[in-house]
N, C-alpha and C positions, 0 to 999 in steps of 0.2 A: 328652165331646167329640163321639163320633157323633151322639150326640140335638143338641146345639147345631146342628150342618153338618147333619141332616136339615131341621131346622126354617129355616134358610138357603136350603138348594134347595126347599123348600116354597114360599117366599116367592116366590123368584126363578121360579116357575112360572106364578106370576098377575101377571106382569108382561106386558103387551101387547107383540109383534113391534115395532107401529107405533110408541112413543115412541122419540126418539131425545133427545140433549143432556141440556139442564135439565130438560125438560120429563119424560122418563124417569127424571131422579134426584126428582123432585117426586115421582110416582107412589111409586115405590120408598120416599118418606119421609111418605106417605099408606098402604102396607102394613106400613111399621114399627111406624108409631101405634097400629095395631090390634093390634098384637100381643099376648096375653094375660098376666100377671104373672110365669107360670110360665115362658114361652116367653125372655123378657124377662132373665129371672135365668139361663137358663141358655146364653145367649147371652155375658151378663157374664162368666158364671162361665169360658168358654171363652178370651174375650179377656183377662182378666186373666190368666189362664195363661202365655197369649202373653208379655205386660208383666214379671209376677213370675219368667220364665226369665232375663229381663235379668240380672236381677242373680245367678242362678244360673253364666252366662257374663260376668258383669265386663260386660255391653254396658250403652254408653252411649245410643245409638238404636238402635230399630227402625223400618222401612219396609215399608209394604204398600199394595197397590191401585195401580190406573194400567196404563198398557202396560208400563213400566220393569221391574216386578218377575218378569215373566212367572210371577203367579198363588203367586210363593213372597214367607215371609215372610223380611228381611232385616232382618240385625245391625250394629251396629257394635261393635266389639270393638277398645279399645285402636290406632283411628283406620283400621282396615279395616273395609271393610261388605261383609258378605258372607251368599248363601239360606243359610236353616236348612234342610238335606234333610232333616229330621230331622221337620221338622212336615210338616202338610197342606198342597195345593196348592190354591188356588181360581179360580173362574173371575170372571172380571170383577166380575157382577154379585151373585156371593154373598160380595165382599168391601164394593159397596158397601152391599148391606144389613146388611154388618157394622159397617160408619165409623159407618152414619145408627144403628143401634143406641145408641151410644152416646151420641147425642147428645140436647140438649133439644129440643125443638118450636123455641123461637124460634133456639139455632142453628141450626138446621136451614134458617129463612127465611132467617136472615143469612149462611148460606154460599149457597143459590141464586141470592142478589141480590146478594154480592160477588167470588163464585167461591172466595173463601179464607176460612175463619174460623182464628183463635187462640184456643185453651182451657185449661183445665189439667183435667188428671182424676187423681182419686184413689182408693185402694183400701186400703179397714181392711178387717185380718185378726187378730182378737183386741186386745193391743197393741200391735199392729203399724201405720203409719200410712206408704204410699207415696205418692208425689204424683210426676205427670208432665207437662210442659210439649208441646201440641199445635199440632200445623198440620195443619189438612186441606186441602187446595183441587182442583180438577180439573186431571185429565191426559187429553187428546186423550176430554173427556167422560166418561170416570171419574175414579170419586174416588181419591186418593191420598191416604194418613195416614204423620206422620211423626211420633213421641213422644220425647221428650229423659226420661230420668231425671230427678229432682232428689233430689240427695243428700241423705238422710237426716240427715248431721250436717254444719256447717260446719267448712269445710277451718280449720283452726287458722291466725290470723291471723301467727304468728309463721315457719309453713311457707311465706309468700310472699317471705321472707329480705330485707325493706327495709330499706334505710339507716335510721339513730335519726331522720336530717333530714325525712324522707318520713313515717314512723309520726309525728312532730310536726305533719304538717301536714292527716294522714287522720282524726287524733285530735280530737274537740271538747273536750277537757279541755286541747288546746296551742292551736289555733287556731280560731275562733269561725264565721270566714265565710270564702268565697273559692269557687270552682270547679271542683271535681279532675275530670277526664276518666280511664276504663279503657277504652280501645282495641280493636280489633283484629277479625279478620274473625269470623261465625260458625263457633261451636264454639272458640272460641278460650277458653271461661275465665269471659270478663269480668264474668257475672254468679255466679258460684262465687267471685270476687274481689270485689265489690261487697259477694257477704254476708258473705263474709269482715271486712273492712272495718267495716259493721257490729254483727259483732258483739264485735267489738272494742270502739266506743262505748257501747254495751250493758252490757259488763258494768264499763265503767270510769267511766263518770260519768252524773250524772243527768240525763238528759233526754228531750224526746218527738221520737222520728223521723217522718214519712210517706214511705211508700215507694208510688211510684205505677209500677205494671210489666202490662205484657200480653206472657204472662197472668202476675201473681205466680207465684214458684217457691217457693221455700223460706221457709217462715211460721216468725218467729222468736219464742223463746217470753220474753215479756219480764220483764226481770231489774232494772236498775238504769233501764230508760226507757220509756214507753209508746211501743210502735211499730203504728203503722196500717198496713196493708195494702190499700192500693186497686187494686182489677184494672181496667183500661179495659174497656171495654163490659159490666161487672157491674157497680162500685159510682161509676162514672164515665166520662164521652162519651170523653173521650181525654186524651194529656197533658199538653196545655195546658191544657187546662180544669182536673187535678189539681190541676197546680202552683199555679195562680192561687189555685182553691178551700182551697189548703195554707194560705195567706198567714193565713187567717182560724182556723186553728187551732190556733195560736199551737205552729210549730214551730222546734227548735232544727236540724234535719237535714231535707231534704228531697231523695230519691230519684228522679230521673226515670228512667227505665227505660232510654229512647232517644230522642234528640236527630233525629226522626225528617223535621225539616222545618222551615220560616225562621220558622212562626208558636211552635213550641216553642224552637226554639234564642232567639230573641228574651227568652221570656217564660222563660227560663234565667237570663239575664242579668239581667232586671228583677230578679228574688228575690234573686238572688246581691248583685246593687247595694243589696237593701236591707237587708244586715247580715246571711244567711242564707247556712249550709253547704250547699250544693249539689255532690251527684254526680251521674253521666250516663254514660251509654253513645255511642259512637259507633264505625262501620262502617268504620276505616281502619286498615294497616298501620305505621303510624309516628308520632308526637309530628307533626312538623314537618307530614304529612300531612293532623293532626287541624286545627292554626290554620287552615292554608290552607282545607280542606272549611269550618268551620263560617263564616267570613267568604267563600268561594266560592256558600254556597248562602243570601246576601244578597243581592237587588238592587243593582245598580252602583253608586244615587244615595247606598243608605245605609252601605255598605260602609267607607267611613271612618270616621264614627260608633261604626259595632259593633266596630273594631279595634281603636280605643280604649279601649272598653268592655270589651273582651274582654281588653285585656291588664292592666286596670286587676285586673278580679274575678280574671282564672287563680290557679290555684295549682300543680296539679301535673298531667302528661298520663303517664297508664304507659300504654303499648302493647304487646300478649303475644301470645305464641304456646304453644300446646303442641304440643311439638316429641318427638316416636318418642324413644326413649331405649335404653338398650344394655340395659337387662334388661327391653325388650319393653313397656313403658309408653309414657307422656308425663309430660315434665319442662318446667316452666313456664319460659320464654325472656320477658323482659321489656327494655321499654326506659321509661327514666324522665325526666319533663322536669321541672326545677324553674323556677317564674317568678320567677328571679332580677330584681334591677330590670336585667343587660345582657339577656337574654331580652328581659324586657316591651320594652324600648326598641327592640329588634330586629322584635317583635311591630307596635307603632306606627309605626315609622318603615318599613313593611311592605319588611324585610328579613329573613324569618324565613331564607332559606338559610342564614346564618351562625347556625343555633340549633344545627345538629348539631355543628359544631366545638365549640363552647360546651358542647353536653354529654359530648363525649370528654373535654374536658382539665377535666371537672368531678366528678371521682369520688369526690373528698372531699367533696363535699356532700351525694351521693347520688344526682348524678345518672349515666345509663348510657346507650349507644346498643345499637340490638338487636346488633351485632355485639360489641362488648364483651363482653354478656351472654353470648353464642354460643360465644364466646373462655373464658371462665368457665366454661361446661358443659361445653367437649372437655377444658378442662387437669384441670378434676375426674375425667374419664374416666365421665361421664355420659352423653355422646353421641357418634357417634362424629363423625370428621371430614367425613366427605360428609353427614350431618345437618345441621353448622353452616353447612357454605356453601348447601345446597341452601335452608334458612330463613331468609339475611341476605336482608335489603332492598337492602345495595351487598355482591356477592361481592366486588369488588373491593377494598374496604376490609377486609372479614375476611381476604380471603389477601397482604392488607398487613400488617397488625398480628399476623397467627399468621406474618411473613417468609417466608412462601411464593412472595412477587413481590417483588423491590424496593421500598421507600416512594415511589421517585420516578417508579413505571411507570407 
């Protein structure tokens, strides 16, 4: 490690006073370039250390670079982030000669020219095979990096505990086409639940998936279906263009990553309208929350159109949380929407308020509302009680239903 951090301040030495902003991370990724083979590997060799501690401390994220960190690197462990005193401290610019390290050349232009790039990086150790999901972007002109682990193996499809009605509808061996939605804010899961999902289809019936995600996480090793893995800005412009390009590859599952904008969310709907199993991601705290946003980030004119259409393809909306647990974990909090035909109707006749009633007194279908679920994890004695109220979307409704308040307060 000393020789990596000399070769660092080495760097950072033939940096000129006078650059400032971009123009000083340009430089800086003009003295990376030259850097010799030797110099190069034992840089890696330093930063995967970093990486491979992760999983020594159960951490999900690490954070480094920017003002934020003051120069330490930073864990998340079990939903705290907190400096490791324990490593080195760096200063600004010998961390960002560490970000621009690992990068390729043409990352390198595309984070100067967007301020942000998406990556994944990975690290073989014998037979051993880590993969990490990246963001780097600038903070107040330096660089900031932030790495997600991606689990080694998928979470078992059966540990997400759904109703038989839900596994029927996530399954291509039950159901053929339609639009499921996994919810919920980042870090929440969604895409641990996705693969999950997956590879569920995977090893139960025959067919080909394309999973189209920035950046891909967890490359699944195919069993009973041929699964493609397209990453946006490597094997494809973005994701709409995947999906479309999907249509011509004659697939039974198709994967959007994130439902990131009106030209994808559209061209979601198209596929799904044309007899295709479609999943997605989307950035909201609730079922009722998700209809609303994805016909909210329509234009006015077409907004009626797409509701229709939307309630026509839905199939199911889960929205999750990983919620602190009583032996110091996180335990998955989930709420589930079935598109009933009273749903869809609700969906069209754009009355979705009345969907959450519809999923409380729905639980023999499968379906749940987050507080239900919340309600579930305290009587288990999973969480404790200021857990569930502090994660419901209406406290009010949890300290209903646990009679903590009157039903009629």
């Amino acid at each position: 490690m000393e020789e990596a951090i000399s070769i660092l301040k080495e760097i950072v030495r033939n940096i000129p006073d006078t650059a400032y902003g971009v123009e000083r991370q340009m430089l800086i990724g003009d003295l990376v370039s030259r850097q010799s083979q030797e110099e190069r590997v034992l840089i890696k060799r330093m930063f995967d250390g970093f990486l491979l501690r992760m999983f020594e401390i159960t951490a999900s994220d690490i954070d480094l670079g920017g003002v934020g960190t003051r120069g330490h690197i930073w864990y998340r462990i079990h939903g705290m982030k907190k400096p490791d005193t324990s490593l080195p401290s760096f200063a600004y610019d010998e961390v960002n000669v560490l970000i621009q390290s690992i990068m390729l050349e043409r990352q390198r232009q595309y984070l100067f020219e967007n301020r942000n790039l998406d990556f994944s990086y990975s690290i073989v150790q014998g037979d051993q095979y880590y993969r990490f999901r990246a963001d780097a972007y600038f903070d107040l002109d330096q660089l900031g990096l932030n790495m997600r682990a991606i689990n080694a193996a998928v979470r078992p499809y059966k540990n997400l505990e759904f109703h038989q009605n839900v596994t029927r509808i996530m399954s291509l061996a039950h159901t053929k086409e339609g639009l499921i939605l996994v919810t919920g804010i980042t870090g929440s899961g969604k895409s641990s639940t996705l693969d999950s999902i997956m590879d569920l289809n995977n090893h139960t019936i025959d067919a080909h998936c394309v999973i189209i995600a920035s950046p891909i996480e967890f490359v699944h090793k195919p069993d009973r279906c041929i699964i493609r893995h397209r990453e946006v800005g490597r094997d494809v412009l973005g994701f709409k263009e995947g999906a479309v390009q999907s249509l011509r590859q004659d697939p039974d599952i198709i994967i959007i990553g994130e439902l990131r904008d009106p030209d994808t969310i559209l061209t979601a709907l198209e596929i799904t309208d044309s007899g295709h199993k479609v999943f997605s991601t989307l950035h909201t705290s609730s079922a009722v929350e998700s209809i609303d946003r994805i016909i909210g980030e329509i234009p006015p004119i077409e907004q009626e159109r797409v509701r229709n259409r939307l309630a026509d393809v839905i199939q199911c909306v889960v929205s999750q949380k990983l919620v602190p647990s009583l032996d110091k974990r996180r335990v998955l909090a989930k709420e589930v929407m079935i598109a009933t035909p009273s749903v869809k109707a609700a969906i069209k006749n754009n009355n979705t308020g009345e969907i959450y009633q519809m999923m409380s007194e729905s639980g023999d279908q499968g379906m749940t509302t987050m507080e239900q679920d919340l309600k579930r994890l305290y009587l288990a004695k999973r969480i404790s009680l200021e857990t569930a109220v502090n994660f419901a979307n209406n406290k009010r409704r949890l300290q209903q239903i646990l009679n903590l308040v009157p039903q009629g307060d």
